[in-house]
C-alpha positions, 0 to 999 in steps of 0.5 A: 500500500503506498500513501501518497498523502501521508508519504508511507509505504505498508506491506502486509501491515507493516509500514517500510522505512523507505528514505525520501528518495526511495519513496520518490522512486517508488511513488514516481513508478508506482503512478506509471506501472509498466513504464519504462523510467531510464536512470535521467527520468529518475535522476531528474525527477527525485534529484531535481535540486540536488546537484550533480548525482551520478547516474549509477546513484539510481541502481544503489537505491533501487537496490536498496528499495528492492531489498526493503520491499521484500518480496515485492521487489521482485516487481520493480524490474530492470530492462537492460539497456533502458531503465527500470519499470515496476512490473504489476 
């Protein structure tokens, strides 16, 4: 369950301690499922006033979101060469 509003995520009851950006990430794909966002998409859209952030930046906390998820990880997916979706 994500919380817009409240800016919170829950899996079965229990809220995830997602950092800021991770929420930005996961909210930002969650409003597109299937879409396939390439690292500049998400660079730009939770990084917007940060400066300049490596590209590689992305696929740490993907990783990151990806592991606080649990098992439904799994859904955010890499396609190679393009970026990353949330798969429903």
């Amino acid at each position: 369950m994500l919380d817009i509003i409240k800016k919170k995520v829950s899996i079965d009851g229990e809220e995830a301690p997602l950092t800021k950006k991770e929420f930005e990430i996961l909210s930002m794909m969650a409003k597109a499922p299937n879409r396939v966002f390439s690292r500049e998409d998400i660079l730009g859209k939770a990084w917007q006033e940060d400066g300049y952030v490596l590209e590689r930046t992305v696929d740490v906390h993907i990783t990151r979101l990806r592991k606080k998820l649990g098992a439904f990880g799994k859904h955010i997916a890499n396609r190679s060469g393009y970026g990353y979706c949330l798969e429903c």
